[in-house]
RODO-2510 file (C-alpha; in nm, 4 decimals, decimal comma):
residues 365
     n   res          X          Y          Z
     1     x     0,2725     2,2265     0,7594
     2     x     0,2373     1,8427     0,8428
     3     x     0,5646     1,6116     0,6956
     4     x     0,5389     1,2237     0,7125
     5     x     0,8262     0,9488     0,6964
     6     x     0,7305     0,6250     0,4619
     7     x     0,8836     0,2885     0,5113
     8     x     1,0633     0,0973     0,2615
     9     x     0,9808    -0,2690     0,1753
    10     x     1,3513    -0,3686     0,3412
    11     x     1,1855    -0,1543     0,7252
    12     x     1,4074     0,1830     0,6118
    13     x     1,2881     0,5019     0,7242
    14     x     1,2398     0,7567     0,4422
    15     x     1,1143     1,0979     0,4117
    16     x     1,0277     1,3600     0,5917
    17     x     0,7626     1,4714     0,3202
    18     x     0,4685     1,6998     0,2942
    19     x     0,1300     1,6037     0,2301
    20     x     0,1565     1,6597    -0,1447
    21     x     0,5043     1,4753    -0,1846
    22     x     0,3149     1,2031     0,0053
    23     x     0,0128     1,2166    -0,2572
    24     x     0,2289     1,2319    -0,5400
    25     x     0,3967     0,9214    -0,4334
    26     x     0,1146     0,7423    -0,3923
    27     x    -0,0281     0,8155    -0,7422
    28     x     0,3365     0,7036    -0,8774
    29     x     0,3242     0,4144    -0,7189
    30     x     0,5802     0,4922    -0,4773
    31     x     0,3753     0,4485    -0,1862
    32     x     0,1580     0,1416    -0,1863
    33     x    -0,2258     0,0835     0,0145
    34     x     0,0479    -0,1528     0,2939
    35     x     0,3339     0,1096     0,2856
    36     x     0,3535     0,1957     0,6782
    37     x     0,3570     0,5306     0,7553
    38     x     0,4801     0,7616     0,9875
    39     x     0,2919     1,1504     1,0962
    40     x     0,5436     1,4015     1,2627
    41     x     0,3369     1,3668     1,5866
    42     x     0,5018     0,9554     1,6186
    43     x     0,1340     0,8495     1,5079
    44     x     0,2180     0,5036     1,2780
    45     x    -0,0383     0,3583     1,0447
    46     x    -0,1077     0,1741     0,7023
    47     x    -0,1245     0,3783     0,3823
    48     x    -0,4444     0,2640     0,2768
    49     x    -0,5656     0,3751     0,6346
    50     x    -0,5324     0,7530     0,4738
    51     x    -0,8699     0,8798     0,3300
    52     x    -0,6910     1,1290     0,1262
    53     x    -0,4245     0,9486    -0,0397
    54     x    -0,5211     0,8200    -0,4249
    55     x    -0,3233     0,5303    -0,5124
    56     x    -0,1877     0,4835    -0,8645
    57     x    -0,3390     0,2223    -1,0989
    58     x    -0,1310     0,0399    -1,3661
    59     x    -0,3431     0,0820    -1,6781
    60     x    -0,3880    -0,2251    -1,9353
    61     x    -0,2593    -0,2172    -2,3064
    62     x    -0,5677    -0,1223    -2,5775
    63     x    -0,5890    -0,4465    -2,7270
    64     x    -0,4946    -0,4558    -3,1089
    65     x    -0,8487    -0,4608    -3,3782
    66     x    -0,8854    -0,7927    -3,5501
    67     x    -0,9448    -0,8320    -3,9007
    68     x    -1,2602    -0,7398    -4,0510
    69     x    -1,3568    -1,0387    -4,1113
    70     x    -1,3191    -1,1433    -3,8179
    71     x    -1,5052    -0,8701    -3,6431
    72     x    -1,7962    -0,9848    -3,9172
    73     x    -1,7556    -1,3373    -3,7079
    74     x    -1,8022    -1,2013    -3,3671
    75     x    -2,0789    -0,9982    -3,4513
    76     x    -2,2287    -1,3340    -3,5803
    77     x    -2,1605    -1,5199    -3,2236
    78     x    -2,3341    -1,1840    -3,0495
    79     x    -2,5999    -1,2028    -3,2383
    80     x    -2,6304    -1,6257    -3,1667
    81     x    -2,5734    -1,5634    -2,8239
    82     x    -2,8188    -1,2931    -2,7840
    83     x    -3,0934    -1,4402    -2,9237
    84     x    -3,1039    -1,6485    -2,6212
    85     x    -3,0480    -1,3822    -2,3793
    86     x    -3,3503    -1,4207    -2,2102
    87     x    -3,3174    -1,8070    -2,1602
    88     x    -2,9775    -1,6958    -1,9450
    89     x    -3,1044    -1,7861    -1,5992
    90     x    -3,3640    -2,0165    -1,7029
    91     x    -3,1667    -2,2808    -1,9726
    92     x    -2,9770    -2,5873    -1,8784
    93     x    -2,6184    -2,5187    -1,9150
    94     x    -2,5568    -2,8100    -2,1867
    95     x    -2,8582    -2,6456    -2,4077
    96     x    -2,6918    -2,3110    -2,3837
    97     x    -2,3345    -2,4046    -2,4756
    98     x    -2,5334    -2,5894    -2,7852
    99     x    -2,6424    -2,2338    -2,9207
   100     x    -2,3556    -2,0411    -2,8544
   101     x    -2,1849    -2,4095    -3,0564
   102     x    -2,4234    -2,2590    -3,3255
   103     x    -2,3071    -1,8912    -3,3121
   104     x    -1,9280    -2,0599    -3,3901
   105     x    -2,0512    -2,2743    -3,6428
   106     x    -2,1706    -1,9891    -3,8254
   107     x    -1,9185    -1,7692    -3,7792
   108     x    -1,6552    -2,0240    -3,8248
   109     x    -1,7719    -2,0368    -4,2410
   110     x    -1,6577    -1,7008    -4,2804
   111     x    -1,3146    -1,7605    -4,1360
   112     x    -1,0701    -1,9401    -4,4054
   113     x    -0,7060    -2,1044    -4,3911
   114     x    -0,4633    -2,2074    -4,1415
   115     x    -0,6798    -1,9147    -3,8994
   116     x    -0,9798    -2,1210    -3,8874
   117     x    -0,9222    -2,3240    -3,5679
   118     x    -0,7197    -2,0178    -3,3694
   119     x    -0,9952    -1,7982    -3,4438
   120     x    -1,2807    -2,0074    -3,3398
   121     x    -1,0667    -2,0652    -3,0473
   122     x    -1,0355    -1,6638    -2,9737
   123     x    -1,4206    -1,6380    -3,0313
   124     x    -1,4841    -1,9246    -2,7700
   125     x    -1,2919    -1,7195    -2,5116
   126     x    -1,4842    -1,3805    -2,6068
   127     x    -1,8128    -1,5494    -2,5623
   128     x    -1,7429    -1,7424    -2,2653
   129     x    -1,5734    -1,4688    -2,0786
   130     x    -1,8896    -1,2438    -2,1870
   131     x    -2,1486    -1,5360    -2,0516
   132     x    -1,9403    -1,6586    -1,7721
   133     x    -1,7426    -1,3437    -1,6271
   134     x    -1,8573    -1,3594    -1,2126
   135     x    -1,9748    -1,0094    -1,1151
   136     x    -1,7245    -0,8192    -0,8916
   137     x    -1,7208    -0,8450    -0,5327
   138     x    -1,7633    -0,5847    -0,2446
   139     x    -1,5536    -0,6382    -0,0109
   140     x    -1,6323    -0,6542     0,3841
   141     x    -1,4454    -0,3447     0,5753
   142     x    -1,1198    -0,4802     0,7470
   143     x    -0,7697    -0,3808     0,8724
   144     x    -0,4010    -0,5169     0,8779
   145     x    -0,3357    -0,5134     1,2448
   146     x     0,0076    -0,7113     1,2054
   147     x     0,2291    -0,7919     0,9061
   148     x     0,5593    -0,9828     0,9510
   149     x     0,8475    -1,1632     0,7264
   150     x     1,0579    -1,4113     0,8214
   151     x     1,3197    -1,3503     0,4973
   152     x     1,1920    -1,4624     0,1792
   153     x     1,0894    -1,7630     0,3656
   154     x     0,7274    -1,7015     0,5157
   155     x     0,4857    -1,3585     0,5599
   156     x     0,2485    -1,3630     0,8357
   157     x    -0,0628    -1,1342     0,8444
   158     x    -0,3258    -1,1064     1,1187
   159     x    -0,6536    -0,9389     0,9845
   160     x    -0,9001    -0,7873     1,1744
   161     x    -1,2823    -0,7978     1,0157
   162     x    -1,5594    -0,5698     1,1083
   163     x    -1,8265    -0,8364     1,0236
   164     x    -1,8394    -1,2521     0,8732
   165     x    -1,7000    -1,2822     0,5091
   166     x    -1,8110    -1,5706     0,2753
   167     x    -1,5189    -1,7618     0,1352
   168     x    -1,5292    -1,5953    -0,2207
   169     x    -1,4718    -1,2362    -0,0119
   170     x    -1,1720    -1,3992     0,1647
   171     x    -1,0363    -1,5195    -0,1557
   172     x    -1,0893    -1,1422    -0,2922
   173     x    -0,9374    -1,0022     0,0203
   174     x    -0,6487    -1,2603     0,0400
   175     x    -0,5167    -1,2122    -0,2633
   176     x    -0,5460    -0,8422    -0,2478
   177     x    -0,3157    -0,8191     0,0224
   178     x    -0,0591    -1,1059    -0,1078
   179     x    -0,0156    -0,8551    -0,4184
   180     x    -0,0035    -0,4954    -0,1850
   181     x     0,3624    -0,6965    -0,1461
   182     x     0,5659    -0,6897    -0,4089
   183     x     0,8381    -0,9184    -0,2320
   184     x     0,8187    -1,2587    -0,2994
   185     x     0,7827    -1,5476    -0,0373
   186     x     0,7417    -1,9307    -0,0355
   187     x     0,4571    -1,9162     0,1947
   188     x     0,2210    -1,6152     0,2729
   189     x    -0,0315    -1,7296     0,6336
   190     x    -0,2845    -1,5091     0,6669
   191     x    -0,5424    -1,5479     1,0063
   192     x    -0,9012    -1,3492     1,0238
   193     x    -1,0451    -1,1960     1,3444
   194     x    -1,4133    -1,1188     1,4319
   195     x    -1,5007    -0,8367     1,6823
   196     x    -1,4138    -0,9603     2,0271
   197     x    -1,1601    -1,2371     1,9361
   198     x    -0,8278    -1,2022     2,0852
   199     x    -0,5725    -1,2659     1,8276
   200     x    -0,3227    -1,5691     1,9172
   201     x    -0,6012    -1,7253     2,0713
   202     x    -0,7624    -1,9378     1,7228
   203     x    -0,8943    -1,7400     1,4319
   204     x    -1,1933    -1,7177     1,2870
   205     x    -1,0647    -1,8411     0,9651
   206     x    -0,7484    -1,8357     0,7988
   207     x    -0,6443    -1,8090     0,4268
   208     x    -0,2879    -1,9534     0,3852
   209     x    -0,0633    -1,9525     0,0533
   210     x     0,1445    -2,2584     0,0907
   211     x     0,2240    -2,2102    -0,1864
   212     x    -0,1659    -2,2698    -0,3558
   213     x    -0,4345    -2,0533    -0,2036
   214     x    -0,6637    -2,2714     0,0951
   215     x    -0,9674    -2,0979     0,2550
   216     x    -1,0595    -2,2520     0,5331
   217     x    -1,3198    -2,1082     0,7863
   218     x    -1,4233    -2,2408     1,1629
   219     x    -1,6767    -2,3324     1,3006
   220     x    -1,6468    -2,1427     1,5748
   221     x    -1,9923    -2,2003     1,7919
   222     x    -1,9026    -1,9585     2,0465
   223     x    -1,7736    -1,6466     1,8232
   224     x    -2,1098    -1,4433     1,9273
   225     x    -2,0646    -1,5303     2,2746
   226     x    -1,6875    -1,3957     2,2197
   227     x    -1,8444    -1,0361     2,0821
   228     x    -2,1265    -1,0148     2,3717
   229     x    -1,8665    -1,0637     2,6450
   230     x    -1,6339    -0,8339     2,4767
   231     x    -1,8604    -0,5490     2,4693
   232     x    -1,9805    -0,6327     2,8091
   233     x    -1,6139    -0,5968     2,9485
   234     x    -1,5821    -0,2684     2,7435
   235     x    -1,8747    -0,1074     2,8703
   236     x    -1,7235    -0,2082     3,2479
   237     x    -1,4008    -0,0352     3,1966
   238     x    -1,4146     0,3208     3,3916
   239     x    -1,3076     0,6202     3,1436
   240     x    -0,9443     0,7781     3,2149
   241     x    -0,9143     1,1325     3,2345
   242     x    -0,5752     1,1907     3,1222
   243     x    -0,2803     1,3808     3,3458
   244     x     0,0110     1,4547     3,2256
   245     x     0,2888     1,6772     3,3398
   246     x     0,6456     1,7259     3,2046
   247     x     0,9499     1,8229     3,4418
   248     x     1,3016     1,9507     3,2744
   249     x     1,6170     1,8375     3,4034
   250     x     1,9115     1,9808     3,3412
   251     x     2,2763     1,8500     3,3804
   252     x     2,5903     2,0066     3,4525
   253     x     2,6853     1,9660     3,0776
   254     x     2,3887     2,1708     2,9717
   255     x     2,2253     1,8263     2,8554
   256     x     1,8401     1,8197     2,9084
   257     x     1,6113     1,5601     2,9748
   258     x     1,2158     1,5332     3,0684
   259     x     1,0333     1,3779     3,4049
   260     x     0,7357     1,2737     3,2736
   261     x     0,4638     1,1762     3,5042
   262     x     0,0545     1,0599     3,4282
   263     x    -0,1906     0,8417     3,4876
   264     x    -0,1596     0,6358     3,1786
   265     x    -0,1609     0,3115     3,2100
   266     x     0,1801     0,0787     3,2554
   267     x     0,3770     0,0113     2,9159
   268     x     0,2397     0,2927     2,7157
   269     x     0,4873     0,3856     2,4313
   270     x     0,4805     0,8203     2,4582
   271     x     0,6541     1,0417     2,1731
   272     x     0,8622     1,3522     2,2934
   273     x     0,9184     1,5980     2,0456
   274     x     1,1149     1,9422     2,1368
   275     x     1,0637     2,2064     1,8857
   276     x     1,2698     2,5086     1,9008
   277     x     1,0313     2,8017     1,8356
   278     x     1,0563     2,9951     1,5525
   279     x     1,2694     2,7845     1,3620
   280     x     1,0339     2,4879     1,2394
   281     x     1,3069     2,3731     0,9430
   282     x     1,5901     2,4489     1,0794
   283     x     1,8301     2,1490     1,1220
   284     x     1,9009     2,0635     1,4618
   285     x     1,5542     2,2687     1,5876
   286     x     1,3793     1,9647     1,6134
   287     x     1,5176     1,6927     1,8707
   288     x     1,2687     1,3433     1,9389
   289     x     1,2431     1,0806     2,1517
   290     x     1,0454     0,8016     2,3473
   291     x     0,9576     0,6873     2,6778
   292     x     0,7497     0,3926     2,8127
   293     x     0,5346     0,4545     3,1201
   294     x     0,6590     0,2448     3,4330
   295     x     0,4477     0,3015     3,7571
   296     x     0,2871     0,5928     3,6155
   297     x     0,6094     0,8215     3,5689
   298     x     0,9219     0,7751     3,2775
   299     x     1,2231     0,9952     3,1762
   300     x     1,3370     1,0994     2,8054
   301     x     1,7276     1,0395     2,7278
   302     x     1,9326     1,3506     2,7104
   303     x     1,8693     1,6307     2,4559
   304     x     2,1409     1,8771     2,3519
   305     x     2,4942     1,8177     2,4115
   306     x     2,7717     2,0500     2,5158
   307     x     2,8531     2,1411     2,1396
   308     x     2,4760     2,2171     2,0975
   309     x     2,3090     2,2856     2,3983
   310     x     1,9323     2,3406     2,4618
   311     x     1,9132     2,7323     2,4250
   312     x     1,6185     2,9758     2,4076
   313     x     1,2364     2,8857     2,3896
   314     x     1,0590     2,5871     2,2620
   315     x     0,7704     2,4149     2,3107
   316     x     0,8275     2,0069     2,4079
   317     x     0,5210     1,7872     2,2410
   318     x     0,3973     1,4736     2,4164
   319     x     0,2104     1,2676     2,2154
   320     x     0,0540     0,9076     2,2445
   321     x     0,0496     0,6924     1,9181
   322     x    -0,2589     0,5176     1,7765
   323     x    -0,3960     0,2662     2,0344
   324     x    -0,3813    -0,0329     1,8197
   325     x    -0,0309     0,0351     1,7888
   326     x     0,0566     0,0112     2,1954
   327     x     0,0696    -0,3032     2,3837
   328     x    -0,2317    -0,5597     2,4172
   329     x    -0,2106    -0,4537     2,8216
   330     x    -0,2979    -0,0946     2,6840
   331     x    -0,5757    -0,1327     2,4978
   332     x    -0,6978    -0,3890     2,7990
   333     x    -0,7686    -0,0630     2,9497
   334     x    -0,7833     0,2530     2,7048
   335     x    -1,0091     0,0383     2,4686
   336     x    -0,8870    -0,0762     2,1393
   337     x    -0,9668     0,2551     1,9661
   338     x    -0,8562     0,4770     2,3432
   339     x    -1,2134     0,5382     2,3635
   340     x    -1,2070     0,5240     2,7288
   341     x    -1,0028     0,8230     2,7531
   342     x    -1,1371     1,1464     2,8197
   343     x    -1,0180     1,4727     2,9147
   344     x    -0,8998     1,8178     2,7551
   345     x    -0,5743     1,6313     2,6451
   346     x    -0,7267     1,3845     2,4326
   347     x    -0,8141     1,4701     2,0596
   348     x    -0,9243     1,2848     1,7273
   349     x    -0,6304     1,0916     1,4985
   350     x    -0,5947     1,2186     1,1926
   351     x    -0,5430     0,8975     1,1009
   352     x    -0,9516     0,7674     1,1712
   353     x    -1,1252     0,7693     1,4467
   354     x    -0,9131     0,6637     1,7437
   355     x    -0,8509     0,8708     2,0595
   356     x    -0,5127     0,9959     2,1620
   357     x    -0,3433     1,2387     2,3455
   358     x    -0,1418     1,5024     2,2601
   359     x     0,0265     1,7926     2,5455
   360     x     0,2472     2,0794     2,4860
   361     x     0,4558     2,2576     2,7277
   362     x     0,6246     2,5930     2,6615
   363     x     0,9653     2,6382     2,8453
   364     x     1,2782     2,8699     2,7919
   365     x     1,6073     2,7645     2,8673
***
């Protein structure tokens, strides 16, 4: 069975938990849609990046029943305002305000005492929010591919879109993600990338909280160019067919380590995990570790020690994280999703639909 780790706002590592601990922590609240994650395999990602996880909603108070007549009242302004339903698109905005004015009047003679004025008041609100309420937005598809703090001081967030968003649908999406954190900063930057811009190099448009909300988009005249080229180089790039081969080494202390050799490109972050078979829970069965690819070949720090050597059968994983998670001179040449990798050692995340590899190796000690 699958566990997972979950990060705490302050970066600590928590967990490991099933899936179902993982659900039921979302639906508590527990686990937000910008929790980061972390799969068994070394695979990292956003919460709201899992399709299966349901995250919890915080559920407004029933609002208390007015007096009767009162109620009597509002059905009065309904029935004012309704009248002229059909003149909604069509009738200037000062004639319009003039009937609902009309409605209050009316329903104002039923309303006695110090109430009077609050009341009318209350009614106002009801009809305007009723007449005036902007229809919800649908957000454009996008992803969090970088989220930083610098203390309480400033958070910086670099956004990647799939497509052009107007400025109400960066509003929408900006403050979205200013509330997925519940810690509280002075100043919240957030930049927006198109398909085929390279972050750090201008954004498309940015929507910064310093501290009051300001949209502001480019006009960047060469942003199609930017996706044409992009896809140009991508359809260039020749497809990798992934080797990978993992040598033990074994000191005189009993201490084990791994020669790991491929043709990966440079600087790509691999996950070694040795599993000790037949004992998936038992503590000290499972040892991990990283290595970074250097001219094609790495090696893993020591496993075991002379208290606890490396005994018996196990199988060693080697696993390559998401692609947008590696360095920028990775995805230069795997393609931002690995899709120019190939070969029987590539696979599907579980995580969407990026490439990455994954290769056991049985070996008795």
């Amino acid at each position: 069975m699958a566990y997972w780790f979950y990060y705490t706002t302050d970066g600590q590592k928590q967990g490991a938990v099933s899936e179902e601990q993982l659900k039921e922590l979302a639906v508590n609240g527990k686990i937000t849609p910008g929790t980061m994650l972390e799969h068994q395999s070394g695979d990292k990602t956003i919460a709201n990046e899992v399709k299966w996880l349901a995250f919890g909603e915080s559920i407004a108070p029933t609002p208390q029943s007015h007096p009767t007549s009162i109620n009597a009242s509002f059905q009065q302004i309904q029935t004012a305002t309704a009248s002229h339903g059909a003149e909604k698109t069509t009738q200037p905005f000062g004639e319009k305000m003039q009937n609902v004015g009309k409605g209050m009047q009316s329903a104002g003679k039923n309303i006695t005492g110090g109430c009077c004025g609050c009341a009318t008041l209350l009614f106002v609100l009801f009809v305007l929010i009723g007449i005036f309420s902007p229809a919800p937005i649908n957000l454009p598809d996008y992803s969090i591919t970088s989220d930083t703090e610098l203390q309480h001081f400033k958070r910086s967030v670099v956004v990647r879109l799939t497509e052009r968003a107007t400025e109400d649908e960066l509003t929408a999406i900006a403050n979205k993600i200013k509330k997925q954190n519940t810690k509280s900063y002075e100043r919240t930057f957030i930049e927006y990338y198109l398909p085929g811009m390279k972050p750090g190099e201008g954004a498309w448009a940015t929507t910064h909280f310093n501290p009051d909300l300001k949209v502001r988009i480019y006009d960047v005249s060469d942003v199609k160019q930017n996706e044409e080229e992009y896809r140009e180089s991508v359809e260039s790039l020749e497809k990798i067919s992934v080797e990978l081969t993992a040598e033990p080494i074994i000191d005189s202390e009993g201490r084990i380590s791994f020669a790991i050799t491929t043709n990966l490109p440079d600087n790509v972050v691999l996950m070694l995990t040795l599993q000790e078979d037949g004992m998936p829970t038992q503590p000290g069965s499972t040892r991990q570790g990283k290595v970074t690819i250097k001219n094609g070949t790495a090696t893993s720090e020591k496993f075991g020690s002379i208290e606890a050597p490396v005994k018996g059968k196990h199988t060693l994983s080697v696993t390559m994280s998401l692609p947008r998670l590696q360095d920028k001179t990775v995805t230069a040449i795997i393609g931002n999703n690995g899709e120019f990798l190939t070969g029987d050692l590539v696979e599907k995340s579980s995580l969407g639909n990026s490439n990455t590899v994954r290769a056991k190796f049985e070996m008795d000690f």
